[in-house]
mmCIF file of the N, C-alpha and C atoms, coordinates in Angstrom:
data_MODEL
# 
_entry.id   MODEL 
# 
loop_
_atom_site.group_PDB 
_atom_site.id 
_atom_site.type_symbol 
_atom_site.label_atom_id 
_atom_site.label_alt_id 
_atom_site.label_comp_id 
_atom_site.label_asym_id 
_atom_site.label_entity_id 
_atom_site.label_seq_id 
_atom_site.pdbx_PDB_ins_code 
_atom_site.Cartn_x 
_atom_site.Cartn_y 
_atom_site.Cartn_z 
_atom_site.occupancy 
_atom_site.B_iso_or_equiv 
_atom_site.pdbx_formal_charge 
_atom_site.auth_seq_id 
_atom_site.auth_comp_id 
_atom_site.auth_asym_id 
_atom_site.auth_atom_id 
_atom_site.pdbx_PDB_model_num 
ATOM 1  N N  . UNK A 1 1  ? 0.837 -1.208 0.000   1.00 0.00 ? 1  UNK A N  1 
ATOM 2  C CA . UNK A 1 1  ? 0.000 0.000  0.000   1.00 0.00 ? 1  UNK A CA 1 
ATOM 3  C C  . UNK A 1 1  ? 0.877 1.264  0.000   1.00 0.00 ? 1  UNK A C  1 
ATOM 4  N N  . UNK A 1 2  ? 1.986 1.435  0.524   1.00 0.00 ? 2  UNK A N  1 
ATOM 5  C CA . UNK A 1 2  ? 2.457 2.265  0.724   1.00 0.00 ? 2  UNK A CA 1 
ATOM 6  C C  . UNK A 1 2  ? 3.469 3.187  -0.534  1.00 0.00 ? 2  UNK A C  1 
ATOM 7  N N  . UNK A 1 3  ? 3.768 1.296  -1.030  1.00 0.00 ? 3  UNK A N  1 
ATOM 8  C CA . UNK A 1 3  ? 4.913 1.765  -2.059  1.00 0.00 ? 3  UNK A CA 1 
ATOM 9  C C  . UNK A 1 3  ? 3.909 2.285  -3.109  1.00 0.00 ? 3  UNK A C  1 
ATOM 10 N N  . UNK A 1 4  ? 2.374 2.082  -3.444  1.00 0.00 ? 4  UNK A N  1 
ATOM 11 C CA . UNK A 1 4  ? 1.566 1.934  -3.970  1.00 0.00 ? 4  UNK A CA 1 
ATOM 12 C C  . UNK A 1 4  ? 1.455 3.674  -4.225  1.00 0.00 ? 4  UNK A C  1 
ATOM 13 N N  . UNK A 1 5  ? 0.845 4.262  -2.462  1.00 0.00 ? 5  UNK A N  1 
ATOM 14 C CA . UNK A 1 5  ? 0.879 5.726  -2.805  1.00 0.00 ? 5  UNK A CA 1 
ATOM 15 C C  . UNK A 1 5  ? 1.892 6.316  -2.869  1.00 0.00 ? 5  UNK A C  1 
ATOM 16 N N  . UNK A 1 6  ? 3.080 5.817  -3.143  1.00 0.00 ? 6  UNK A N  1 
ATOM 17 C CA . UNK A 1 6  ? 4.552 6.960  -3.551  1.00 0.00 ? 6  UNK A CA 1 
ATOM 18 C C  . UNK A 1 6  ? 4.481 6.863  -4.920  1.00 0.00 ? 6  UNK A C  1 
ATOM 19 N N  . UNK A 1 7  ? 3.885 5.889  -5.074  1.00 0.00 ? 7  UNK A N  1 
ATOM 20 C CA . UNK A 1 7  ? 4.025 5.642  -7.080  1.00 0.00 ? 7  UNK A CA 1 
ATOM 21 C C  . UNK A 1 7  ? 3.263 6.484  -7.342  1.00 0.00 ? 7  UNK A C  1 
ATOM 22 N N  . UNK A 1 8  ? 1.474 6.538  -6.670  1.00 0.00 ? 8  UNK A N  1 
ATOM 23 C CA . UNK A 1 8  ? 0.808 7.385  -7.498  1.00 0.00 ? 8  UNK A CA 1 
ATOM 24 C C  . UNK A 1 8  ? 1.055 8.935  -7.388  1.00 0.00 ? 8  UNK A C  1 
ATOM 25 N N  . UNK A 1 9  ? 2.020 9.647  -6.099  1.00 0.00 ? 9  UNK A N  1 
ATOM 26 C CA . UNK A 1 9  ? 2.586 10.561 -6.198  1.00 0.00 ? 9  UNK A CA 1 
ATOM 27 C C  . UNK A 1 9  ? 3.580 10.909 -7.208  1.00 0.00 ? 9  UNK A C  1 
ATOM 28 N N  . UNK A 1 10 ? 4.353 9.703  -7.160  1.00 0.00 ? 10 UNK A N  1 
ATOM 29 C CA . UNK A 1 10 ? 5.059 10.172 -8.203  1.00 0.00 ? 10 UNK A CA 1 
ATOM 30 C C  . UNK A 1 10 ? 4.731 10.560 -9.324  1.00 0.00 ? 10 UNK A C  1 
ATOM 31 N N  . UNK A 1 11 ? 3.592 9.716  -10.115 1.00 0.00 ? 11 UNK A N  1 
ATOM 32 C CA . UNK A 1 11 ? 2.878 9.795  -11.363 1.00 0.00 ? 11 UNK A CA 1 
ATOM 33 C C  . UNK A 1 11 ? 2.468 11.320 -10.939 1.00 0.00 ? 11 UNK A C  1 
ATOM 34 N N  . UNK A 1 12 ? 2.216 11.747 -10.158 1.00 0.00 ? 12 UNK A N  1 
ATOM 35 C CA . UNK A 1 12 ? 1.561 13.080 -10.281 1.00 0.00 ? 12 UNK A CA 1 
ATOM 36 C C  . UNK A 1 12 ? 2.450 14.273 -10.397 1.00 0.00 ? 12 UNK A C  1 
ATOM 37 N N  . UNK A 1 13 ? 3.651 14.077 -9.820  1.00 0.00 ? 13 UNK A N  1 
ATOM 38 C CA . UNK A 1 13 ? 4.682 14.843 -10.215 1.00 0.00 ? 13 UNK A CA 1 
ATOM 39 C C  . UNK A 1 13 ? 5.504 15.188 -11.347 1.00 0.00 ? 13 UNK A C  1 
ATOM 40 N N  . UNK A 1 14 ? 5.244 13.862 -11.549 1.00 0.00 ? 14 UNK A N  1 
ATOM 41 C CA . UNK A 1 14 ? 5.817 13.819 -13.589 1.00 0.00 ? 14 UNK A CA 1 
ATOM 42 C C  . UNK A 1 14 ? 4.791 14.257 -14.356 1.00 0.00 ? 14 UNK A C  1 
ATOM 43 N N  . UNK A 1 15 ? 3.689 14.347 -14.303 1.00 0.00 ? 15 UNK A N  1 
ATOM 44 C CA . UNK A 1 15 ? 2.126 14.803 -15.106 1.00 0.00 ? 15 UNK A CA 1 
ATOM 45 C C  . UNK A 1 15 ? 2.321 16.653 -14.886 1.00 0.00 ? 15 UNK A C  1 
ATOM 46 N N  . UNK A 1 16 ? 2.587 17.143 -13.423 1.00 0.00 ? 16 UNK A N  1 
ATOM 47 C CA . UNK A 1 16 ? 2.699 18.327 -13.107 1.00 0.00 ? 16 UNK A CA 1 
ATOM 48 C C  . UNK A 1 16 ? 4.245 19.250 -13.999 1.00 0.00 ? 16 UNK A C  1 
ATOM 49 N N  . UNK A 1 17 ? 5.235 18.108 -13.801 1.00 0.00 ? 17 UNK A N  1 
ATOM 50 C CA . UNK A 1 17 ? 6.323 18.756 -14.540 1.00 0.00 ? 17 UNK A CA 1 
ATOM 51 C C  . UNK A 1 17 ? 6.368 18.669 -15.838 1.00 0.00 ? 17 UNK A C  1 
ATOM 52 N N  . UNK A 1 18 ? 5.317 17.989 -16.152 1.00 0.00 ? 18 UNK A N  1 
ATOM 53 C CA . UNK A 1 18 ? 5.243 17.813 -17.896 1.00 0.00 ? 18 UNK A CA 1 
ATOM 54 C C  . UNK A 1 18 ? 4.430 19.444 -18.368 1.00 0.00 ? 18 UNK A C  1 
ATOM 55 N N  . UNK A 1 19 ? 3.299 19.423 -17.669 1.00 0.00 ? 19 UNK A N  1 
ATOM 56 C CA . UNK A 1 19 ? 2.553 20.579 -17.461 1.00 0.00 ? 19 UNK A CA 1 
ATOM 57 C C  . UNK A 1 19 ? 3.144 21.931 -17.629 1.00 0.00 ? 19 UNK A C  1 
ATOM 58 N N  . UNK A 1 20 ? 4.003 22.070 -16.364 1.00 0.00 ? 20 UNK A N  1 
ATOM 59 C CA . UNK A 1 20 ? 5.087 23.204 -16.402 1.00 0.00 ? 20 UNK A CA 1 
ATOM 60 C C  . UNK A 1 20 ? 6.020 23.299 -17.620 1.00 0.00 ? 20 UNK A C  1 
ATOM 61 N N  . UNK A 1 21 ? 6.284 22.266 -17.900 1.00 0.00 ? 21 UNK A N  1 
ATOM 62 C CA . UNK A 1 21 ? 7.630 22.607 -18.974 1.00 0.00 ? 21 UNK A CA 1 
ATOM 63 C C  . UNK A 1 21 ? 6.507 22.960 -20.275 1.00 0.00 ? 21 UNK A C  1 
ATOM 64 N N  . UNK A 1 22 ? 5.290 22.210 -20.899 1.00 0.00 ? 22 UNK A N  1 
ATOM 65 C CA . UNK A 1 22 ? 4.718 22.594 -21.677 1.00 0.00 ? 22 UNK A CA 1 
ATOM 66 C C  . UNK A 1 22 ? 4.152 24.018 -21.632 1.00 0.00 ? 22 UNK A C  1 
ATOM 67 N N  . UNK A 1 23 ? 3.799 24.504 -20.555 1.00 0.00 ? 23 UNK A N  1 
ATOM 68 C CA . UNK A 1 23 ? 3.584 26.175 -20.527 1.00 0.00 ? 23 UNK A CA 1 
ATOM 69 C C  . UNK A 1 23 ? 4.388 26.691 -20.584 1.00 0.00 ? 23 UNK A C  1 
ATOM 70 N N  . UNK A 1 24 ? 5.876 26.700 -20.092 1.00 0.00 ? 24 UNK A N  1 
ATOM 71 C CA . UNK A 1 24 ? 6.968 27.171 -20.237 1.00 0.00 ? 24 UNK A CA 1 
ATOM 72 C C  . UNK A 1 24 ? 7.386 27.208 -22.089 1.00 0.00 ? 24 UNK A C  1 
ATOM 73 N N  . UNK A 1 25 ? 7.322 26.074 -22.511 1.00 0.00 ? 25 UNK A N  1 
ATOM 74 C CA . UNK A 1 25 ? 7.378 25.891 -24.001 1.00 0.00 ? 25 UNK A CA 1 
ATOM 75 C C  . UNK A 1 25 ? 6.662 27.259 -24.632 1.00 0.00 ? 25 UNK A C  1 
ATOM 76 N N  . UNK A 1 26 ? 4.905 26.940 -24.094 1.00 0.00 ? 26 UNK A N  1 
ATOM 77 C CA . UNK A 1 26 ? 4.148 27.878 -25.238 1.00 0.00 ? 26 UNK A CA 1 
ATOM 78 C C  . UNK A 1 26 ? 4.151 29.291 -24.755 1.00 0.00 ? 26 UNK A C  1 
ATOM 79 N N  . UNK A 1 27 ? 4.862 29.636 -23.771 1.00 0.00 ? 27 UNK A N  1 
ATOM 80 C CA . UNK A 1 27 ? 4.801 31.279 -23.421 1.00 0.00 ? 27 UNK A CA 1 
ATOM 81 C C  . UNK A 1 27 ? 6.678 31.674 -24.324 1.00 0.00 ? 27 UNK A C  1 
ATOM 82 N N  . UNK A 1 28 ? 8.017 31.253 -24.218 1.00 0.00 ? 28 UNK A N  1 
ATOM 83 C CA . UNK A 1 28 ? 9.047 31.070 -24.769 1.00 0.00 ? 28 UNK A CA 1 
ATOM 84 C C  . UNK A 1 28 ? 8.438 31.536 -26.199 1.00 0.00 ? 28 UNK A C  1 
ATOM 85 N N  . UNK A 1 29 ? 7.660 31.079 -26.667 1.00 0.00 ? 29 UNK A N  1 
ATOM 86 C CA . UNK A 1 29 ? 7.207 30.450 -27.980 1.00 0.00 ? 29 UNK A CA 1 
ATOM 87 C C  . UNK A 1 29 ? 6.593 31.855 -28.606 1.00 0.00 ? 29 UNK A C  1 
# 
């Protein structure tokens, strides 16, 4: 269970930094 919710944190952190770098992209842009 535990290792379970660090994974789905993690997934959420990589979804969030994907996020950021793509706004970062279209404002640069």
């Amino acid at each position: 269970m535990i290792i379970k919710d660090y994974f789905l944190i993690f997934l959420c952190m990589i979804v969030f930094v994907l996020f950021v770098l793509i706004g970062v992209a279209f404002f640069t842009l």
